[in-house]
C-alpha positions in Angstrom: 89.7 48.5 106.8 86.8 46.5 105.8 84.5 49.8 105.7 86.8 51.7 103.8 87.3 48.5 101.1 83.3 48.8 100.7 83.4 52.7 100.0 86.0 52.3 97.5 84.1 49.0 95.6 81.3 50.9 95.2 82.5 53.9 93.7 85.4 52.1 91.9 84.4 53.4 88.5 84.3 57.1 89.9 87.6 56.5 92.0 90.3 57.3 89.1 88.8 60.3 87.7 87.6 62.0 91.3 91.5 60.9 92.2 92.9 62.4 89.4 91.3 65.5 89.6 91.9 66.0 93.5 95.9 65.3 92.6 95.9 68.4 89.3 94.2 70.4 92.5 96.9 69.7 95.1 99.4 70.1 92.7 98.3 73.5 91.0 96.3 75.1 94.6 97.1 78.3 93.6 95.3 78.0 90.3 92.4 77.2 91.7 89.1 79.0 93.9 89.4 77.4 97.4 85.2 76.9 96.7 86.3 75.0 93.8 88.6 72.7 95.2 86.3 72.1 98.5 83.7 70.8 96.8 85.5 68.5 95.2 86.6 67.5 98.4 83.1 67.4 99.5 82.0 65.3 96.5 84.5 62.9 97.2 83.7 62.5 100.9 80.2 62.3 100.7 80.4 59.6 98.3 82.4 57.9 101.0 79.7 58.4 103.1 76.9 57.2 101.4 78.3 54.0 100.2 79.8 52.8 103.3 76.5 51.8 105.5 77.0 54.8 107.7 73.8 57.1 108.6 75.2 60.9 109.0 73.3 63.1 110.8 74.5 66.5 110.9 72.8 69.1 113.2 73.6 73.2 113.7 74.7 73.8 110.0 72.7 76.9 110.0 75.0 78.2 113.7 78.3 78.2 111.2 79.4 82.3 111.3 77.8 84.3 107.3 82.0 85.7 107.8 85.0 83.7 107.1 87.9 83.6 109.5 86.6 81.4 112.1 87.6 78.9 114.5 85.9 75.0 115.2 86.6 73.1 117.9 85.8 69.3 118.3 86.2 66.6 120.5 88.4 63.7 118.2 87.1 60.3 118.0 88.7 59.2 115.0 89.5 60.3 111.6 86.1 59.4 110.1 85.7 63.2 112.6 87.8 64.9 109.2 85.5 63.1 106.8 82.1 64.1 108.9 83.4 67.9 108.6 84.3 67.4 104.9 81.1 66.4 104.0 78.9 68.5 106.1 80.3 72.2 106.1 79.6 74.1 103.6 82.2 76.3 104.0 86.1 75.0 103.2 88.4 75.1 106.5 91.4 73.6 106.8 92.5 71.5 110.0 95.5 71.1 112.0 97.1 67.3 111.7 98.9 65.1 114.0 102.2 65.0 112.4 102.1 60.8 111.5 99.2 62.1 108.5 101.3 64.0 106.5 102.4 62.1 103.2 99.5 59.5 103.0 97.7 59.0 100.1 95.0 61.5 99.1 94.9 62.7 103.0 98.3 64.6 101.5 96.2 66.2 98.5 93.2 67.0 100.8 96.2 68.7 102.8 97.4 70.7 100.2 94.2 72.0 98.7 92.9 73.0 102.1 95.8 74.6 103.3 95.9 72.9 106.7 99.2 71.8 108.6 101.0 69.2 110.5 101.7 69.7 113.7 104.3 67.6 116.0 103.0 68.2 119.7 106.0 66.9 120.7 108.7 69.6 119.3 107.5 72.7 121.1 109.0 75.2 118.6 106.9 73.7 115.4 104.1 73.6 117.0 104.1 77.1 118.3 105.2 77.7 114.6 101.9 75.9 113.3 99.5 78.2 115.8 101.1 81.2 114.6 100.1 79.8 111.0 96.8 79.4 112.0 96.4 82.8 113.3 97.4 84.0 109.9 95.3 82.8 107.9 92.3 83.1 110.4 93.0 86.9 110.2 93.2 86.9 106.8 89.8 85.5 106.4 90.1 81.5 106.6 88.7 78.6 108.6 90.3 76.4 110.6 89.5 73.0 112.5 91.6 72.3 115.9 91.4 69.3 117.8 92.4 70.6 121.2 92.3 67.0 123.0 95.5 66.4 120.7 94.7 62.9 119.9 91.6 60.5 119.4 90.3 59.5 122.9 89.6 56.4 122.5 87.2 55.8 124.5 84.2 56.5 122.5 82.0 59.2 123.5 84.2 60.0 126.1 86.1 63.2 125.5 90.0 63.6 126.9 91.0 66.9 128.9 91.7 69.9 126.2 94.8 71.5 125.7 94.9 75.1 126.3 97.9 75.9 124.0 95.4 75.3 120.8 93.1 77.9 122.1 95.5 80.6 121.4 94.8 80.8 117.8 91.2 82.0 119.2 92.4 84.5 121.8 95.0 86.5 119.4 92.7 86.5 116.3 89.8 87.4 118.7 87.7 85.3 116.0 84.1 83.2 116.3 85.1 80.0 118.0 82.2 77.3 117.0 82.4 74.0 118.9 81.9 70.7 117.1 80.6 67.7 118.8 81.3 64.2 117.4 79.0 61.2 118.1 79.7 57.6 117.8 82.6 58.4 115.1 85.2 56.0 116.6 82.3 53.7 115.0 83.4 53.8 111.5 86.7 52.5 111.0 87.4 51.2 115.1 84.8 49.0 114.9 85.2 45.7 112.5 83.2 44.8 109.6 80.6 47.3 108.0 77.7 47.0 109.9 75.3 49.8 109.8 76.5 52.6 112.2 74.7 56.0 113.3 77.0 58.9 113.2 75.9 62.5 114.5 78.1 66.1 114.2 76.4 68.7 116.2 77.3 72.6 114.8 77.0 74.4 118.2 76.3 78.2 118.2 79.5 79.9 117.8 81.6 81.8 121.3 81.6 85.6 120.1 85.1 87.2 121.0 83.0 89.2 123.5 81.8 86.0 125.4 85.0 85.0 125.8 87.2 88.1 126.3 89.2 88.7 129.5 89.5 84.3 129.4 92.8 82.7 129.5 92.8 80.3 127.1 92.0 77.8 130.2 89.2 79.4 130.8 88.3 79.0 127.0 89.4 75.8 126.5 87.3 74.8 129.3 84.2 76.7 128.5 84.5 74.9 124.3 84.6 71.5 126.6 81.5 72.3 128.8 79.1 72.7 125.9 80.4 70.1 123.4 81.0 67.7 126.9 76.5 68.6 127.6 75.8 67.8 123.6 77.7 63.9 123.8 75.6 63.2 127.3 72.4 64.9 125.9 72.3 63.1 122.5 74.8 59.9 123.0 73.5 56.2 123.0 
């Protein structure tokens, strides 16, 4: 809490305006480029960033697929994960949501301007109903951010088991899946007080649908684990 009252003091004279124009966007999406609305996105997050003692490093930007309709997959440490994509890619994605974000301040504008959905992981028929969304709009050309452990580990740089079921949306769009590794995230807003914190993303080189066909999505999920799992040991301190 204390982090996120220093980004907002020291951009409180660009708050209202940045705020105002993210809420027109969410409320006329349509209306608007999804370039132009991400970087508005992106100007708000990296100002977040910047002003909240946190050194970003982000790594692999150049692996992220020329073509749209791609899939990331990343270990989830912690929301500040969301804001690290949000300010690093340069392409806009949307994500898939644990179902407890939905209706919170600006994270429901961000929401609507990006697409993404809420799932509930624990009502079988939505969320089957959210991947089939996903595979939707991944075949009709847009990007998409899964979390396959299904909630923040919590236990730092140590990733959870991955869910298979998420992997689907890769297998039946037959899409690029591009793994995301996240590095001392849980450090932003777990830790107390705003101390200086190092946070890395790592873009890995993307899985080719011809890497991974003939896989179950086991077999996928497992192999997305392996090299974002290799990144955390190799780069983690």
């Amino acid at each position: 809490m204390q982090r996120i009252l220093l980004m907002v003091l020291q951009n409180f004279w660009r708050v209202p305006a940045a705020w105002f124009k993210l809420c027109h966007y969410a409320k006329n999406t349509e209306k608007y480029p999804e370039m132009t609305k991400w970087q508005h996105i992106q100007y708000i997050l990296k100002m977040a960033v910047t002003s909240g003692n946190i050194n970003f490093e982000c790594y692999g930007v150049e692996n992220l697929p020329k073509e749209d309709g791609f899939l990331m997959y990343g270990n989830h440490q912690g929301l500040f994960d969301i804001v690290a994509i949000g300010a690093s890619c340069p392409k806009p994605l949307g994500a898939v949501l644990k179902k407890e974000l939905k209706g919170i301040p600006f994270v429901e504008q961000v929401r609507l301007c990006t697409n993404s959905f809420c799932m509930d992981r624990e009502d079988v028929r939505q969320s089957m109903a959210v991947i089939n969304n996903v595979i939707k709009e991944v075949k009709a050309g847009r990007n998409y951010l899964i979390f396959p452990e299904g909630t923040r580990s919590r236990k730092g740089n140590e990733m959870l088991e991955f869910h298979s079921g998420s992997f689907k949306c890769a297998t039946k769009t037959k899409c690029p899946v591009v793994p995301v590794a996240f590095i001392n995230s849980f450090k932003v807003l777990d830790e107390k007080g705003c101390k200086p914190v190092t946070v890395q993303i790592h873009y890995l080189e993307p899985i080719s649908s011809e890497e991974y066909e003939g896989m179950n999505t086991t077999e996928l999920a497992n192999l997305v684990r392996g090299k974002i799992e290799a990144v955390i040991k190799e780069y983690a301190k």
